[in-house]
N, C-alpha and C positions, 0 to 999 in steps of 0.2 A: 729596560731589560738588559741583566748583562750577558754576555755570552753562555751561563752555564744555564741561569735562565731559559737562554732562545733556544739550549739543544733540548732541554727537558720540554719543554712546549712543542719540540717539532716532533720528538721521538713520539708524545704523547699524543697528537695530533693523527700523525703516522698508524699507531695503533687502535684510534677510535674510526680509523679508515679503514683498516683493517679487519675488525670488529665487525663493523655495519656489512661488510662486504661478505664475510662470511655467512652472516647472520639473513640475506637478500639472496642468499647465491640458494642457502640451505631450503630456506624458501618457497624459490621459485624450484627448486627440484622437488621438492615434496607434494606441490602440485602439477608437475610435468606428468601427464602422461602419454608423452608418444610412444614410448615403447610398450606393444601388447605382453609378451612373456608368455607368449603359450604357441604351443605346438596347432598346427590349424588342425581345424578339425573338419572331419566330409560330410557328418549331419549333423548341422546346428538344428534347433528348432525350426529357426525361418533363413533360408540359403539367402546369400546374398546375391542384392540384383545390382545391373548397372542401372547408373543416374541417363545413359545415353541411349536412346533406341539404336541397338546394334543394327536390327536388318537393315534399317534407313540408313544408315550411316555404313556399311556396306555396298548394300544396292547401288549408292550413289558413287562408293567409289573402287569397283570391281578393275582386277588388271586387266588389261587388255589381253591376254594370252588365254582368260577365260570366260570370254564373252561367249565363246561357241565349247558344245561338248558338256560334261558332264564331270565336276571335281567335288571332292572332298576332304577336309581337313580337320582333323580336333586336336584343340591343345587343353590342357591342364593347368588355371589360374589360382594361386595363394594370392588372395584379399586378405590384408591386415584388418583390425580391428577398427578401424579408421578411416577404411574404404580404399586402401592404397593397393597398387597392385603390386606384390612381392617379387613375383615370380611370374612366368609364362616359360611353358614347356612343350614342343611340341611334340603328341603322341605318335601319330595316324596321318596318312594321309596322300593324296596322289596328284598334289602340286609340287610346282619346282623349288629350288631349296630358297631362292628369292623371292616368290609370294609368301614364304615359310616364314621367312626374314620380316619381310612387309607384315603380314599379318599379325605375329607376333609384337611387332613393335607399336603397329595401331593397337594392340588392345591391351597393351603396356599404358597407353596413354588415356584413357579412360578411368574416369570417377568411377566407384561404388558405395551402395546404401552398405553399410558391414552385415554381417551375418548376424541373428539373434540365439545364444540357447542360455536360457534359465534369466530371459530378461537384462542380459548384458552382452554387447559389440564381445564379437569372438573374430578372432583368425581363422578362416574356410579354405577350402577347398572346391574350386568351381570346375566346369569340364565345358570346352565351348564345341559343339561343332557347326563349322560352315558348310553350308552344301552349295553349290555354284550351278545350274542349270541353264544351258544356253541363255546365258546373260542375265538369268535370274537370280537372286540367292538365299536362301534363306540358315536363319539361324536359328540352334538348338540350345539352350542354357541347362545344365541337370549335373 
């Protein structure tokens, strides 16, 4: 091969790399779909649940500053379509701005089943409240 050859071969090379890459990328985006594209919404058909039994996984790990007395707190969770938790917002509530913190980021950390309306995963709107009872606690999901 002479030189004018080797550059046409590489140039041509280059662009059937090029090609393929486009062609792979366009693809695997057309079957991508992490992204929901919808605004959530507060009554799906079927509200979505967590994969985690919350009380259990509270109970077992209440802060020590509400072991005794009597507290409450509700936040406001955006579940994507996908089960992912978007958001946590805290509403209400009559703990300290640090169980606020903590709580919030525990339930940042938790799977969900996604919401159903019309037979397809939607983006929701969940509402949690904790209730704390001398070292008991229970939770509300609505």
């Amino acid at each position: 091969m002479n030189r004018l050859q080797l550059k046409k071969y590489n140039r041509l090379k280059w662009i059937l790399i090029l090609i393929f890459g486009v062609i792979f990328s366009s693809a695997h985006a057309q079957s991508d779909t992490t992204q929901c594209n919808e605004l959530p919404l507060a009554r799906p058909d079927v509200k979505a649940t967590c994969t985690t039994n919350l009380m259990d996984y509270f109970q077992k790990n209440i802060p020590a500053n509400l072991e005794k007395g009597e507290y409450q707190v509700i936040y406001k969770l955006s579940i994507d379509c996908h089960g992912t938790v978007t958001s946590v917002k805290f509403q209400n509530g009559s703990v300290t701005e640090e169980n606020q913190n903590e709580f919030a980021k525990n339930l940042q950390s938790h799977n969900w089943k996604p919401a159903l309306d019309k037979g397809k995963n939607v983006t929701s709107i969940v509402f949690i409240q904790l209730s704390f009872t001398n070292g008991q606690c229970e939770v509300m999901v609505y």
